[in-house]
TIDO-525589 format. One record per residue (C-alpha): x, y, z; chain. Coordinates in nm, 3 decimals, always signed. Example, Ala and Ser with C-alpha at 12.3 -4.5 7.8 and 13.67 -1.06 7.14 Angstrom:
BEGIN
+---------+---------+---------+-------+
|    east |   north |      up | chain |
+---------+---------+---------+-------+
|  +1.230 |  -0.450 |  +0.780 |     A |
|  +1.367 |  -0.106 |  +0.714 |     A |
+---------+---------+---------+-------+
END
This chain:
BEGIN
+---------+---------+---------+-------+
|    east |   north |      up | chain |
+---------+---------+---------+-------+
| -13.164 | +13.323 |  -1.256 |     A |
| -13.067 | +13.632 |  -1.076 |     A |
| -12.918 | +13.804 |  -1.385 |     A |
| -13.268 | +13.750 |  -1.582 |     A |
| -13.484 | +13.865 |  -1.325 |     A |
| -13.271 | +14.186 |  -1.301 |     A |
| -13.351 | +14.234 |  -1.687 |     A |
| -13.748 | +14.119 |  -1.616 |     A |
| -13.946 | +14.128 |  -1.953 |     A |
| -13.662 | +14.285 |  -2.141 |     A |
| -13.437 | +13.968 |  -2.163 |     A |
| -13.416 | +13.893 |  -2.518 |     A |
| -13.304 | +13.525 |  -2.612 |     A |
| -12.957 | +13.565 |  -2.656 |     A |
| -12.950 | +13.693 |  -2.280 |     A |
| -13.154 | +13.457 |  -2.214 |     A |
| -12.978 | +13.116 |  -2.349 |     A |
| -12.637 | +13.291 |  -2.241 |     A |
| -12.779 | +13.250 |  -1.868 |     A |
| -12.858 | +12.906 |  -1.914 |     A |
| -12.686 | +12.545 |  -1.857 |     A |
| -12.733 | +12.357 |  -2.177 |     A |
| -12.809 | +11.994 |  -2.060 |     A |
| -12.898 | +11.847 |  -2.381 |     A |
| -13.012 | +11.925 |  -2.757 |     A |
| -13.373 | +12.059 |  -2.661 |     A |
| -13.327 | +12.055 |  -2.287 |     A |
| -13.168 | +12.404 |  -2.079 |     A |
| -13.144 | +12.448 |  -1.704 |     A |
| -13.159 | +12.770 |  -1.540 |     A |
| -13.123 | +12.819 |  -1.123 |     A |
| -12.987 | +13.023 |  -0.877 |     A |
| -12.737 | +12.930 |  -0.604 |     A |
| -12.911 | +12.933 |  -0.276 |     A |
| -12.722 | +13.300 |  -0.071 |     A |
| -12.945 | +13.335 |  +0.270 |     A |
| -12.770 | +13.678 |  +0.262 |     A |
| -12.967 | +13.730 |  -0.051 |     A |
| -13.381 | +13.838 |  -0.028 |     A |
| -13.516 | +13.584 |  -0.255 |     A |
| -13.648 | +13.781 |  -0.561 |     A |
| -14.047 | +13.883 |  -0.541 |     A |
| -14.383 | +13.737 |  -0.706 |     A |
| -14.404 | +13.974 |  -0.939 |     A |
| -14.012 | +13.958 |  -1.021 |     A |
| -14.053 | +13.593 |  -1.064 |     A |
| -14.371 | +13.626 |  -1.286 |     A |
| -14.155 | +13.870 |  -1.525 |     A |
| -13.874 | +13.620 |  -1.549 |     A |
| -14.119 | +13.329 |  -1.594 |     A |
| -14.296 | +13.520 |  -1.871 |     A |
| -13.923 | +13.547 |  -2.063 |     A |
| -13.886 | +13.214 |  -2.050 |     A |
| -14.219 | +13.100 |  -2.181 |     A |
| -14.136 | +13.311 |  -2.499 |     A |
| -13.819 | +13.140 |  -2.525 |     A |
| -13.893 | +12.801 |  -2.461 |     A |
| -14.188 | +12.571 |  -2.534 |     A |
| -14.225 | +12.405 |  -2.212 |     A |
| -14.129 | +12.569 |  -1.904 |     A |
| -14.122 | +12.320 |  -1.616 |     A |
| -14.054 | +12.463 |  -1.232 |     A |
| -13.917 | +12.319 |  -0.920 |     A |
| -14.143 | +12.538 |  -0.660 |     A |
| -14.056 | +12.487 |  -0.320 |     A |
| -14.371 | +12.316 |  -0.076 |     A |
| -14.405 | +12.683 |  +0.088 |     A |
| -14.672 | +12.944 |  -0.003 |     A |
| -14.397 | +13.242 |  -0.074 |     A |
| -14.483 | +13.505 |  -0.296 |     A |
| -14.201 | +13.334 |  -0.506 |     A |
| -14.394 | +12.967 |  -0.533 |     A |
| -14.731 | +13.133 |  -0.567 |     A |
| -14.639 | +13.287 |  -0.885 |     A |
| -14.539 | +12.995 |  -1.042 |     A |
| -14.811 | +12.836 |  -0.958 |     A |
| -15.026 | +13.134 |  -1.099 |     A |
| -14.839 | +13.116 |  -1.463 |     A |
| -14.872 | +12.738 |  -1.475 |     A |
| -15.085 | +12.536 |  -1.726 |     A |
| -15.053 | +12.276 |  -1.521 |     A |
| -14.903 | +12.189 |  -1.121 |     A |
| -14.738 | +11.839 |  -1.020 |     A |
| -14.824 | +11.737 |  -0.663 |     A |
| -14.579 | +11.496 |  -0.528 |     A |
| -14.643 | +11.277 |  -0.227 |     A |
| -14.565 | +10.939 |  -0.137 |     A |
| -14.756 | +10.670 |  +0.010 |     A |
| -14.762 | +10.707 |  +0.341 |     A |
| -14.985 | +10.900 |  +0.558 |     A |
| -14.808 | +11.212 |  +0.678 |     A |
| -14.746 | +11.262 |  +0.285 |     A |
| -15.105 | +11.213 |  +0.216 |     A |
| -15.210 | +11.486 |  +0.498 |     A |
| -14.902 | +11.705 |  +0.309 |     A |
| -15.104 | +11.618 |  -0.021 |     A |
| -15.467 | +11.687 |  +0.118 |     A |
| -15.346 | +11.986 |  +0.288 |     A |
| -15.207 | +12.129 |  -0.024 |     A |
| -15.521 | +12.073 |  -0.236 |     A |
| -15.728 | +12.207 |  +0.015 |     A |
| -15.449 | +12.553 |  +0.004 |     A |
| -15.440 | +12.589 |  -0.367 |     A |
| -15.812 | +12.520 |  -0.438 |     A |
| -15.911 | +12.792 |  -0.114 |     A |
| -15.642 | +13.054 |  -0.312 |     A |
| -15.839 | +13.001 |  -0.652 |     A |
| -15.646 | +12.775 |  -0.845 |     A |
| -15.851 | +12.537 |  -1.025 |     A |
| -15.859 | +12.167 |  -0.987 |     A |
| -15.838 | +12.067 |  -1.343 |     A |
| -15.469 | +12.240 |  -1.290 |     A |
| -15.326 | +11.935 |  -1.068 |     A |
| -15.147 | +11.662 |  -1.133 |     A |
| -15.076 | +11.387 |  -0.854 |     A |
| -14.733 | +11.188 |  -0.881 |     A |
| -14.698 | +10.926 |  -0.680 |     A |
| -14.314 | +10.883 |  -0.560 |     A |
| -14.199 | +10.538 |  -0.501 |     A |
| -14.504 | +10.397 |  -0.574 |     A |
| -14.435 | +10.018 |  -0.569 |     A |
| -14.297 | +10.070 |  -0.210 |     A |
| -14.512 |  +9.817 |  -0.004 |     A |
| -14.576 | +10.035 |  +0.316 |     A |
| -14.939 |  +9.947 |  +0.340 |     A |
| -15.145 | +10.221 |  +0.127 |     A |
| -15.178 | +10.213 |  -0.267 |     A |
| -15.260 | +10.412 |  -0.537 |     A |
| -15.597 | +10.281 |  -0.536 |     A |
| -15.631 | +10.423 |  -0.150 |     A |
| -15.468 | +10.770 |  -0.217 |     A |
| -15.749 | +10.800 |  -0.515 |     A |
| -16.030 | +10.677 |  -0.261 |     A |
| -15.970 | +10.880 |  +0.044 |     A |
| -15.897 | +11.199 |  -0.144 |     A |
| -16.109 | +11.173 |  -0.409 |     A |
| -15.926 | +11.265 |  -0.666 |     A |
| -15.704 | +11.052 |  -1.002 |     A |
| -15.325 | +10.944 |  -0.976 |     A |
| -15.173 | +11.111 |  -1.264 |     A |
| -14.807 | +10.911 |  -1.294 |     A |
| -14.683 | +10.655 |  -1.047 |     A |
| -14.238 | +10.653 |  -1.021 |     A |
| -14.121 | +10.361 |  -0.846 |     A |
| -13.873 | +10.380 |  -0.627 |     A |
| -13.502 | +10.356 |  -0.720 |     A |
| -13.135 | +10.443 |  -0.641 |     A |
| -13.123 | +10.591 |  -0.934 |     A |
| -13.275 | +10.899 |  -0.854 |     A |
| -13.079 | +10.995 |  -0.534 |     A |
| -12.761 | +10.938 |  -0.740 |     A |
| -12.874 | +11.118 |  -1.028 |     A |
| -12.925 | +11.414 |  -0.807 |     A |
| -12.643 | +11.403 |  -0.645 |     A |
| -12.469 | +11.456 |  -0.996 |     A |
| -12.698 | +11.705 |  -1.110 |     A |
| -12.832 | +11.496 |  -1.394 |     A |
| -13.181 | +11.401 |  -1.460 |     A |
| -13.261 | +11.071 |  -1.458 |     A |
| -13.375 | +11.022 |  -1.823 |     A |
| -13.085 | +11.186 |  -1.928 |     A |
| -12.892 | +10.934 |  -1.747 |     A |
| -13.025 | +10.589 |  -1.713 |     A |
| -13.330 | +10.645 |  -2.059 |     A |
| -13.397 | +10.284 |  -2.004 |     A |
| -13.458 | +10.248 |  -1.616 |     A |
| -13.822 | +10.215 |  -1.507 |     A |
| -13.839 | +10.592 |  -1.353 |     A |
| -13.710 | +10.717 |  -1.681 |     A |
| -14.014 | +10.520 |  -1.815 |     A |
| -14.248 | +10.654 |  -1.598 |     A |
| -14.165 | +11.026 |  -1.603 |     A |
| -14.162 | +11.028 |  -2.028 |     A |
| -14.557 | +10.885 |  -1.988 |     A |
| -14.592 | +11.162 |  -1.763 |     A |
| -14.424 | +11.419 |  -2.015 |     A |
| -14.631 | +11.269 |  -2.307 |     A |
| -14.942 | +11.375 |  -2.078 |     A |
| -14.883 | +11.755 |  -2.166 |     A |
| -14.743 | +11.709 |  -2.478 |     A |
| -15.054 | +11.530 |  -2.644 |     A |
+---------+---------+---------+-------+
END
């Protein structure tokens, strides 16, 4: 990551796949190995490198941190469209209104959103259907909760990629068929 935001909106797509992990056929990761002796790299920096890899590639999907750095709000400037995560319970919920509230007061618009609810069939006492009422707004994609997903990132490997039948697998291609169609 650090190599193509050195080269900003020069990179040209041999650079640019040489910096990459291939993780399948149509699928490429690209990150950066967390150095807190490092300044992490700038909005603009970030907007450059984004921009490269939106010519390259036709979806371009990013793993901002829950922070409002320079670094996150870029992304979420350059984005056709912003996943919200939260579970149900209610600190998450605050997290979730709280966020809304943030993003919407900075100018981003609400049509932008999408909420993903994150082990979603746990039974903890609130429901999709409570989430939707209270902050008035649509559940996008609902992942239910599995080991799966811990393991999977503890290996590095999304879980499509390695358990394509498994009921998260299921639920995040419905989600990914959302921006495709």
């Amino acid at each position: 990551m650090y190599d193509l935001i050195a080269l900003g909106e020069g990179a040209d797509r041999e650079t640019v796949f040489a910096n990459a992990t291939k993780l399948d056929e149509h699928l490429w990761g690209f990150g950066a190995i967390p150095d807190p002796s490092v300044q992490p790299p700038g909005g603009e920096a970030v907007g450059k490198y984004l921009r490269v890899l939106r010519t390259n590639f036709a979806y371009v999907v990013v793993d901002a941190s829950a922070d409002y750095t320079d670094l996150a709000l870029a992304c979420f400037d350059l984005s056709d469209a912003i996943c919200l995560v939260t579970a149900l319970d209610v600190v998450g919920v605050k997290h979730l209104s709280k966020a809304l509230e943030t993003l919407l007061t900075i100018g981003l618009p609400r049509e932008r959103f999408r909420i993903i609810l994150n082990r979603a069939d746990s039974r903890v006492g609130l429901d999709a259907a409570d989430v939707e009422r209270v902050m008035k707004i649509q559940v996008d994609t609902m992942i239910p909760s599995s080991r799966l997903v811990p393991t999977c990132l503890n290996k590095g490997r999304p879980v499509v990629m390695e358990e394509p039948s498994s009921e998260v697998s299921d639920s995040i291609r419905r989600l990914a068929t959302r921006f495709v169609s």
